[in-house]
C-alpha positions as CSV (number, residue, x, y, z in Angstrom):
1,X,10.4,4.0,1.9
2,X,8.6,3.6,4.7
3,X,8.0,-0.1,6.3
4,X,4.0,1.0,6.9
5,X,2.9,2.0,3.4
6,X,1.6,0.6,0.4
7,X,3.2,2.6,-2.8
8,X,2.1,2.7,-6.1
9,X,3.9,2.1,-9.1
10,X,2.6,2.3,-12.7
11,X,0.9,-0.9,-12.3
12,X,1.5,-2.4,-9.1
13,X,0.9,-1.9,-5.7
14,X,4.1,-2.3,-3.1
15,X,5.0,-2.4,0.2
16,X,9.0,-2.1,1.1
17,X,9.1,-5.8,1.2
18,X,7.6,-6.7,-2.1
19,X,9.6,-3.7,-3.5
20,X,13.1,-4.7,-3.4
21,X,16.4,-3.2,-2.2
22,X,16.4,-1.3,-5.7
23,X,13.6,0.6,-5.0
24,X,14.2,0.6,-1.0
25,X,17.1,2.2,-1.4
26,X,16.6,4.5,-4.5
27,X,12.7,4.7,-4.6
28,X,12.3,3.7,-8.5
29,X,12.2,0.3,-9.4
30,X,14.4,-1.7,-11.5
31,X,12.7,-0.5,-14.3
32,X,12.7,2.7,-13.2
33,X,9.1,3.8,-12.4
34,X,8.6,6.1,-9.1
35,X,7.3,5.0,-6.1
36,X,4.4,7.4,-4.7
37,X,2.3,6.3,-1.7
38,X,-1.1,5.4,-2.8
39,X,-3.5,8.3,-2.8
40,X,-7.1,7.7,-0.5
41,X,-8.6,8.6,-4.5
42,X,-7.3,5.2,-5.6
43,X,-8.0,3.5,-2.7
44,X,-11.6,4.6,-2.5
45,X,-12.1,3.9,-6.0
46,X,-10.1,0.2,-6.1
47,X,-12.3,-2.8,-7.1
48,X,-12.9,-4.6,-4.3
49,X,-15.5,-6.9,-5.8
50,X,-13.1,-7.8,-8.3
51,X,-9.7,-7.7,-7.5
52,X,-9.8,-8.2,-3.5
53,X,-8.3,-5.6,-0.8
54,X,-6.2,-2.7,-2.3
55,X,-3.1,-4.2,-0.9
56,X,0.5,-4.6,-2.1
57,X,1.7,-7.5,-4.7
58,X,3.2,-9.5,-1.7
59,X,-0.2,-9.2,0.5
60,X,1.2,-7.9,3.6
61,X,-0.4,-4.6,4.1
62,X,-3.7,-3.2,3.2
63,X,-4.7,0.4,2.3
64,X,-8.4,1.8,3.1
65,X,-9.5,4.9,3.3
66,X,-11.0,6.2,7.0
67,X,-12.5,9.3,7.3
68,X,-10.7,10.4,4.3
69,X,-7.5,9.6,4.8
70,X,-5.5,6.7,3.9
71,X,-4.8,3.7,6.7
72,X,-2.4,1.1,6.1
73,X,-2.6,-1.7,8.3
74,X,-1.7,-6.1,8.0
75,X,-4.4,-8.0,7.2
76,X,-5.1,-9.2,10.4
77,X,-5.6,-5.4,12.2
78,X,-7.8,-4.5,8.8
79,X,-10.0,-7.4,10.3
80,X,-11.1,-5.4,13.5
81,X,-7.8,-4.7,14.7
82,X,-5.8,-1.6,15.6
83,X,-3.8,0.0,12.2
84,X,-0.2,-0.7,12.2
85,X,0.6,2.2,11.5
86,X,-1.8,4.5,13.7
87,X,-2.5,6.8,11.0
88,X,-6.5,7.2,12.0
């Protein structure tokens, strides 16, 4: 897992801290559901009005979609920052 991206899991969204070593170190969680980085489909289509940022459970990255692709960036750089990550 990467410490710059925001996974999705069945029905969560996870960064590698909110993850866990389990899935750190094997990619599943501990109930076994795969890890797959969130797509820029989900991100673009995430309910912002509703449910806030598309970011992981723990709240310390969030994922939008610029030109396309999917930035991941803290909360702070998502402000007006630079990305974290420098995927732009």
């Amino acid at each position: 897992m990467s410490d710059d991206a925001v996974y999705r899991a069945r029905d969560s969204l996870l960064c590698s801290a909110c993850a866990g070593y389990t899935a750190r170190t094997t990619g599943k969680t501990i109930s076994g559901q795969s890890l797959r980085p969130v797509s820029a489909r989900l991100v673009s289509a995430w309910p912002v009005d509703e449910f806030g940022p598309c970011s992981c459970d723990c709240g310390r990255l969030i994922a939008v979609v610029v030109a396309g692709r999917v930035v991941v960036s803290e909360p702070a750089a998502a402000a007006g920052g630079k990305a974290k990550n420098g995927r732009d």
